[in-house]
C-alpha positions as CSV (number, residue, x, y, z in Angstrom):
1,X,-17.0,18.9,15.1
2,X,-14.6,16.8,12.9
3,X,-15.3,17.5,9.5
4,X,-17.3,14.6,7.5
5,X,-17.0,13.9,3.7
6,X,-20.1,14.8,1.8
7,X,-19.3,12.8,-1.3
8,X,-20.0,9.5,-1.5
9,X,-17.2,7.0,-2.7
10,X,-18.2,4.1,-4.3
11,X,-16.0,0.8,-4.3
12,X,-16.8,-1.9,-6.6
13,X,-14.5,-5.0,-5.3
14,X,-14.1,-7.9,-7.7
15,X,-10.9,-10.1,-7.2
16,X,-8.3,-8.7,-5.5
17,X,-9.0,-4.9,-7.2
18,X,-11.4,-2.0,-6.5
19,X,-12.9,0.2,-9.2
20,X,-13.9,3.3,-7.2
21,X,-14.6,6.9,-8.0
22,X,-10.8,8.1,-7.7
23,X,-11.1,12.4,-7.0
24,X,-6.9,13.6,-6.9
25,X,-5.2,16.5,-8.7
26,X,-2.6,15.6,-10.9
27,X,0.8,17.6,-11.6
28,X,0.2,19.2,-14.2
29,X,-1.1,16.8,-16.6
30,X,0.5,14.2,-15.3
31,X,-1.4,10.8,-14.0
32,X,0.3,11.4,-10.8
33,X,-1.3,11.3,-7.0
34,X,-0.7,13.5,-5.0
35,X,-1.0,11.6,-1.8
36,X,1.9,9.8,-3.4
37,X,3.8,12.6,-3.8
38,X,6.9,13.1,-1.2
39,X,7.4,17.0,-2.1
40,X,3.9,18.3,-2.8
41,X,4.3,21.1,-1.2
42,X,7.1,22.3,-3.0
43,X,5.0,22.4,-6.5
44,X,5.2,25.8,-7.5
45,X,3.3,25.3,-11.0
46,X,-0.7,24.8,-11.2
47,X,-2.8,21.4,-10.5
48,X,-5.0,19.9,-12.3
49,X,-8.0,18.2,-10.9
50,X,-10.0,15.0,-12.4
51,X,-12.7,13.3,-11.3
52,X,-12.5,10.1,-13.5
53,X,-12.7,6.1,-12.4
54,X,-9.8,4.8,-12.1
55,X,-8.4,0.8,-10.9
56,X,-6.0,0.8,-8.2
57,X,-4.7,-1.7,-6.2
58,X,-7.3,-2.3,-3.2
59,X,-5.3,-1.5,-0.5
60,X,-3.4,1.6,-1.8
61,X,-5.2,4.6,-0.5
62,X,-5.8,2.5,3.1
63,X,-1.4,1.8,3.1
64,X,-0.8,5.7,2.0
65,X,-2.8,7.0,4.7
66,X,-1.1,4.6,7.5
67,X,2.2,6.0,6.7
68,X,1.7,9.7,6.0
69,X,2.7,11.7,9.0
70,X,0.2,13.7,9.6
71,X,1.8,16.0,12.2
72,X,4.0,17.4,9.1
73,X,2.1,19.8,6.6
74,X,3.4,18.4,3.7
75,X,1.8,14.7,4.6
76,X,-1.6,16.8,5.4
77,X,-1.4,18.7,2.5
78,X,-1.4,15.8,0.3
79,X,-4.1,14.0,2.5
80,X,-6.5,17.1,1.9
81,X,-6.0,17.4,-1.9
82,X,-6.9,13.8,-2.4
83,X,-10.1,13.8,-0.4
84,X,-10.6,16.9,-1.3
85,X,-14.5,16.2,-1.2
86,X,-14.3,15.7,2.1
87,X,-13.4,19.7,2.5
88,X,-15.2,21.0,-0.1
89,X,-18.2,22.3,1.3
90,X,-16.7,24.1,3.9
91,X,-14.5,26.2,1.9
92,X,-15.6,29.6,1.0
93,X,-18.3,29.7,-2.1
94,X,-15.5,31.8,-4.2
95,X,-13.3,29.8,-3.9
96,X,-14.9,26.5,-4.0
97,X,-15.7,27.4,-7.3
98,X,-12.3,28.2,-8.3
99,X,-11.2,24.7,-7.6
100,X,-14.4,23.0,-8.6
101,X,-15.0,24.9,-12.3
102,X,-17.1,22.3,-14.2
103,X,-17.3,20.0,-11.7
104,X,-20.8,18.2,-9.9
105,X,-20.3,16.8,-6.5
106,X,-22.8,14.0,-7.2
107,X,-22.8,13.7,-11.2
108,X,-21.0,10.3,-12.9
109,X,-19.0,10.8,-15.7
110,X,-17.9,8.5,-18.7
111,X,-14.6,8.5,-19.1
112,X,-14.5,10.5,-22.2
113,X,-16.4,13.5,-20.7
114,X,-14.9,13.6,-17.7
115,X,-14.2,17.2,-16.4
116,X,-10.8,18.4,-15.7
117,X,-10.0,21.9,-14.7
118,X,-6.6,23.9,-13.6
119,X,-6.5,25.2,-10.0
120,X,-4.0,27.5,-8.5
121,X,-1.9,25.4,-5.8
122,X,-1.6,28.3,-3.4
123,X,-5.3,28.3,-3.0
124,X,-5.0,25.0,-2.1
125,X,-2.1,25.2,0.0
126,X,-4.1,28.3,1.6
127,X,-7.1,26.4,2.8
128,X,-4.9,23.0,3.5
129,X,-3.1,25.3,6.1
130,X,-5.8,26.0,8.0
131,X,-7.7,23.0,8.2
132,X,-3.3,21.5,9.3
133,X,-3.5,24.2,11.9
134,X,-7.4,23.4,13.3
135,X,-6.5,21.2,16.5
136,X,-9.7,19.9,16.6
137,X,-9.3,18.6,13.2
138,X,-6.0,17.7,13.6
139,X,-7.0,15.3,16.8
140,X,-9.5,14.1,14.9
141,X,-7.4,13.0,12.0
142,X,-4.5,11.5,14.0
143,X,-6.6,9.5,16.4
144,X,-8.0,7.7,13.4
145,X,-5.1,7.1,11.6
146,X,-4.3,5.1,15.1
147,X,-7.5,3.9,15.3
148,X,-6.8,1.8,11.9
149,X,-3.0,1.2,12.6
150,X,-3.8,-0.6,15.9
151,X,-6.7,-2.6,14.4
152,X,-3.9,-3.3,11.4
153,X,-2.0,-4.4,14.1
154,X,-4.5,-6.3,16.0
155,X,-5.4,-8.3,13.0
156,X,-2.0,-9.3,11.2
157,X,-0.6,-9.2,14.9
158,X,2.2,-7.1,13.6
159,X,3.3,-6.7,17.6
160,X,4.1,-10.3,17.7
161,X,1.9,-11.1,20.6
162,X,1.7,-14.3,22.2
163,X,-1.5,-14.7,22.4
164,X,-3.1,-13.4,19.6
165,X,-0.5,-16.2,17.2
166,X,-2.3,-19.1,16.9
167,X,-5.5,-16.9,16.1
168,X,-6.5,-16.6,12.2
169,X,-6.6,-12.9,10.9
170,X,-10.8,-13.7,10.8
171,X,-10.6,-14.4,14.4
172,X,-8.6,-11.5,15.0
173,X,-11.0,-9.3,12.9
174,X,-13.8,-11.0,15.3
175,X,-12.5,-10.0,18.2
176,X,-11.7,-6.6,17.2
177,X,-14.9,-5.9,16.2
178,X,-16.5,-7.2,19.5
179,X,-13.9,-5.0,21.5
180,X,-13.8,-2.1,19.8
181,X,-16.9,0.1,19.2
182,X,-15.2,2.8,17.3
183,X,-14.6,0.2,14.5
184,X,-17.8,-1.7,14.7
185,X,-19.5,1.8,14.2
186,X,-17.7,2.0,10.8
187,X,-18.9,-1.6,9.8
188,X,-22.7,-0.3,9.2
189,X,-21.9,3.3,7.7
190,X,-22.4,1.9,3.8
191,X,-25.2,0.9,1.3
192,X,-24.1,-2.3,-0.5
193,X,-25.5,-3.7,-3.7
194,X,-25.3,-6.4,-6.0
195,X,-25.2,-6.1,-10.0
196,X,-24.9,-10.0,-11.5
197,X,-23.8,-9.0,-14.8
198,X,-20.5,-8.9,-16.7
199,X,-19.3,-4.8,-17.3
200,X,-16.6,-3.7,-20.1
201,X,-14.7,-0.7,-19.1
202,X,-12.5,1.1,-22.0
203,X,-12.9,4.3,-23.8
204,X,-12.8,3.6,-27.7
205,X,-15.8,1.0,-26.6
206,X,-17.9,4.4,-25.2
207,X,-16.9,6.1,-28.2
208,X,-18.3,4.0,-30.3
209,X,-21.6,3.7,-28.6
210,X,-21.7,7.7,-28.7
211,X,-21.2,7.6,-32.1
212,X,-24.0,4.6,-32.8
213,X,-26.4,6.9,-30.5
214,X,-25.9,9.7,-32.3
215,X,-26.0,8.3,-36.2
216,X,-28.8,5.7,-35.1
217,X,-32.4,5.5,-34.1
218,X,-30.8,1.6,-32.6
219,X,-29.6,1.0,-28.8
220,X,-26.2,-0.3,-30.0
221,X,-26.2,-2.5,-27.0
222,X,-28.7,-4.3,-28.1
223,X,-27.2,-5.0,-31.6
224,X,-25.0,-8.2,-31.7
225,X,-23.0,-7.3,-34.7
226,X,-21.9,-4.3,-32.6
227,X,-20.9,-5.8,-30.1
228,X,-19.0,-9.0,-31.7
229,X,-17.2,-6.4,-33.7
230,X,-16.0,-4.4,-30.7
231,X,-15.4,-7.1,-28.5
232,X,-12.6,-8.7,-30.8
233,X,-11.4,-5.6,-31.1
234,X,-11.0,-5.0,-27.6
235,X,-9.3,-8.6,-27.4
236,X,-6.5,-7.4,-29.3
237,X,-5.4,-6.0,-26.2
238,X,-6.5,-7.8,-23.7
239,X,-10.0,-9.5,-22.4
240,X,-11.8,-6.4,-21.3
241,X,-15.5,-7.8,-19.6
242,X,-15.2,-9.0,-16.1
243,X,-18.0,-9.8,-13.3
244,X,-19.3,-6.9,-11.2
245,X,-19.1,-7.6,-7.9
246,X,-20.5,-6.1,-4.7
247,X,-20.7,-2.1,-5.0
248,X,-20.3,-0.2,-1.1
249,X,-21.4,3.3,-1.0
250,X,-20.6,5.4,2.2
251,X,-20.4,9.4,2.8
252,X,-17.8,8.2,5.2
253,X,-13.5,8.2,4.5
254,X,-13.2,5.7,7.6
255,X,-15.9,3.5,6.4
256,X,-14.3,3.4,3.0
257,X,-10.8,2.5,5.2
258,X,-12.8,-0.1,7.1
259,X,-14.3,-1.8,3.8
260,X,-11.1,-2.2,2.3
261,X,-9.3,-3.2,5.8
262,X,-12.1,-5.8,5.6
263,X,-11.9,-7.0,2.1
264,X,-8.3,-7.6,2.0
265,X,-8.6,-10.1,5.6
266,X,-11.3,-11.5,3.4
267,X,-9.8,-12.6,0.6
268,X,-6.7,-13.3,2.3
269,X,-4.6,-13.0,-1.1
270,X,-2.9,-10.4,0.4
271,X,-1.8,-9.3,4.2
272,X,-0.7,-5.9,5.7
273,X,2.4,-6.0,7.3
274,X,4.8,-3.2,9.2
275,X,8.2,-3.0,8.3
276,X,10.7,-4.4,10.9
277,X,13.5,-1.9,9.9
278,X,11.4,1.5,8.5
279,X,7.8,0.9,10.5
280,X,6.2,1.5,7.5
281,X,3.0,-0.6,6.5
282,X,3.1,-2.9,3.5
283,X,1.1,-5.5,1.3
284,X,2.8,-9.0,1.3
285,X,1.9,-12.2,-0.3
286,X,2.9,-13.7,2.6
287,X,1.7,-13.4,6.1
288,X,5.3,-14.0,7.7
289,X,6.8,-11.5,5.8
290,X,9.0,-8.8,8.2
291,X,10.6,-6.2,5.7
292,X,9.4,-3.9,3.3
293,X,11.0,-3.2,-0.2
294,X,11.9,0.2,0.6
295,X,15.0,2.1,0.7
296,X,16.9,2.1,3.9
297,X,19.8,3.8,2.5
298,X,20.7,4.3,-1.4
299,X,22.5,0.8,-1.6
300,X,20.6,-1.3,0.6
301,X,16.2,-2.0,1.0
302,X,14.8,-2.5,4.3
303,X,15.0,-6.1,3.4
304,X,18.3,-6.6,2.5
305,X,19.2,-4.5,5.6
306,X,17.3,-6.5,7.4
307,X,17.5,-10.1,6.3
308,X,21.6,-9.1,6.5
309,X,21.5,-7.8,10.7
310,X,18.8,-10.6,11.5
311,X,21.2,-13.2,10.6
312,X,24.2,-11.3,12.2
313,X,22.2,-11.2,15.3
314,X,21.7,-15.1,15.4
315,X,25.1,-15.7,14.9
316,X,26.6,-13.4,17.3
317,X,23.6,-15.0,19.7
318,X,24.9,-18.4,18.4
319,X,27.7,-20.1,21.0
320,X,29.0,-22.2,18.2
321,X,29.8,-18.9,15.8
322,X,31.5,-17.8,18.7
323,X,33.7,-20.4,18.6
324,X,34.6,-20.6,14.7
325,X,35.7,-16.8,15.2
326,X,37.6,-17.4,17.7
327,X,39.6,-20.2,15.4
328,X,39.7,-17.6,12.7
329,X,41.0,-15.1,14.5
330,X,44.0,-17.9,16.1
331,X,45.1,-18.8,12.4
332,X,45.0,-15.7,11.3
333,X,47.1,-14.5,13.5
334,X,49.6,-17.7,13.5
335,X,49.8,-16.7,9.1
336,X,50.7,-13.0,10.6
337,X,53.5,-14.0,13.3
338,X,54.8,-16.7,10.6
339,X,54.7,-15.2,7.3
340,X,57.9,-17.4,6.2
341,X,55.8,-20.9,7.2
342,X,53.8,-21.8,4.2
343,X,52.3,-24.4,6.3
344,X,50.4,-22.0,8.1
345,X,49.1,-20.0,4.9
346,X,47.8,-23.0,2.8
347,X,46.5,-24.5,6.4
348,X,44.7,-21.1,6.8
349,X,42.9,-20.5,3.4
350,X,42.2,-24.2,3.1
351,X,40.1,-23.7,6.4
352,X,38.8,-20.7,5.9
353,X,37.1,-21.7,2.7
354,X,35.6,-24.9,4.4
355,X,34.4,-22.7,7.1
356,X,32.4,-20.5,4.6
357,X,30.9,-23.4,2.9
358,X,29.7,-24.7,5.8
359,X,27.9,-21.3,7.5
360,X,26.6,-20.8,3.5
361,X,25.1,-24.6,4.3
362,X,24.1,-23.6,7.4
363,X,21.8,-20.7,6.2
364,X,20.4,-22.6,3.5
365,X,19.0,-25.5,6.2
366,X,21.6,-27.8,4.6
367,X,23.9,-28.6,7.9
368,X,23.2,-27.8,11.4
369,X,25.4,-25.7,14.2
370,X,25.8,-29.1,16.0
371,X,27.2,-30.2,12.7
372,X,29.6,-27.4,12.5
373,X,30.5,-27.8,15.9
374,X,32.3,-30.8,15.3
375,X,33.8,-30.0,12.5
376,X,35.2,-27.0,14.4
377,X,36.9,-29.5,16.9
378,X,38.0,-31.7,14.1
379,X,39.8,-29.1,11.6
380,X,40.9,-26.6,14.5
């Protein structure tokens, strides 16, 4: 049987963020995830493992685990470390312990007390290795990595298909979950609940009411001059206090996937796109968008790359481009078989320039081709 994970995560969602209980190892002390990480494997110094709350971007972990390769150990490798609680109870007691020292599977922590403790990479590499070399797990793991990629696919119709276009990405996410069982499955594997109340997150603020606890017979919470005081201090850098939204629960990775595959259609402030030139999946701001930021090569992104052969393509597909090059290449050549004319020269750049004004006016939607065209038969 496919392994299941036996910790719960917990996703608070509130804008376009998630607050969620974030387990990784770090390089050495470095806030750093691994599943992040292009060369984990190659880390020959100890890792150090936190179990702390942490913001990310909602979307991140979801857009990670669409692009690792999975067939490669070093993708797996950092896939296992950071849901490592997914594992954890199917790794030997002696070493479970090693790489859990200090640590409660189902204990919340305030930031200041969280628990942090150094574990031997190679004993993570060790375990890691078998569970990469398990085909049943293996299977497991790449069918639903396609699972979500084709239902990423199905819902931003990243395939471009005809008639899925003039669909919304709800109506999409409607049909999908009508057609697909797999994925309606994952829809009722979470506990949801509401707190209507506003929450203030930062660690000086717990400090304090540690330190109030301890010196004072008073709930500092319940002590206005406390919290006035704190608050404007906390405004120094920043409004802290924001609404709690809906909390989801689930002992499930791929019902965490499917809440946060749901949440971003929902709020629609973002969409998840595949990359044109890499393949590589992507949040966008805007629904057309076709290229990723990513390095193609050292001097060029995907989108530069690709904005630059997109437009080569239409205008080697364009009859009218056809033509102008075919005038360029003429003058040039009468400038080359006449280098004493001047006529031909000053003829030649004067054209040349006028050309390129008019293609740059062309891509910017200020002229047409039919335009050009004309011109073309006028200045030729």
């Amino acid at each position: 049987m496919p392994l299941t994970a036996l910790s719960s995560i917990e996703v608070s969602l509130y804008n376009t963020r998630a607050n969620e209980i974030n387990r990784f190892l770090t390089i050495n002390t470095a806030n750093s995830n691994l599943l992040f990480c292009k060369n984990a494997t190659s880390i020959k110094s100890d890792l150090l493992i936190n179990y702390n709350y942490n913001n990310i971007h909602l979307g991140e972990y979801l857009i990670a685990f669409l692009n690792l390769d999975l067939t490669k150990f070093n993708d797996f490798f950092n896939y296992f470390c950071t849901f490592i609680f997914e594992y954890i109870e199917d790794i030997p007691e002696k070493d479970r312990n090693k790489i859990l020292s200090n640590l409660n599977l189902h204990t919340k922590y305030f930031d200041i007390e969280e628990p942090k403790h150094i574990v031997d990479s190679e004993v993570l590499k060790k375990y890691s290795k078998q569970y990469f070399e398990n085909k049943e797990e293996q299977d497991y793991l790449l069918k639903m990595q396609q699972l979500f990629r084709d239902s990423v696919d199905y819902i931003y119709n990243n395939n471009k298909d005809k008639k899925l276009e003039k669909l919304s990405t709800y109506e999409r996410f409607y049909i999908l979950q009508n057609i697909n069982k797999e994925i309606r499955e994952f829809s009722k594997k979470y506990m949801c609940h509401y707190d209507l109340e506003f929450s203030l997150h930062d660690k000086n603020f717990m400090l304090n009411i540690l330190e109030n606890i301890t010196n004072k017979s008073k709930n500092p919470l319940s002590d206005e001059d406390f919290l006035i005081n704190n608050l404007l201090e906390r405004n120094q850098i920043g409004n802290k206090v924001y609404g709690v939204g809906p909390i989801f629960k689930t002992l499930d990775i791929y019902a965490y996937f499917y809440i946060v595959l749901y949440h971003i259609t929902l709020n629609k402030y973002e969409y998840i796109k595949k990359c044109n030139v890499c393949g590589h999946y992507f949040l966008s701001k805007k629904e057309t968008t076709l290229y990723c930021n990513n390095k193609y090569t050292d001097k060029i992104t995907c989108k530069e790359y690709g904005i630059k052969t997109s437009q080569k393509r239409k205008e080697n597909e364009e009859p009218v481009y056809g033509k102008y090059r075919q005038i360029y290449a003429k003058k040039a050549m009468a400038v080359k078989r006449n280098p004493d004319i001047e006529y031909y020269k000053t003829n030649y750049e004067k054209w040349k320039k006028e050309a390129k004004e008019f293609i740059s006016d062309i891509k910017s939607s200020k002229k047409t081709y039919d335009e050009f065209d004309e011109w073309l038969d006028i200045s030729k």
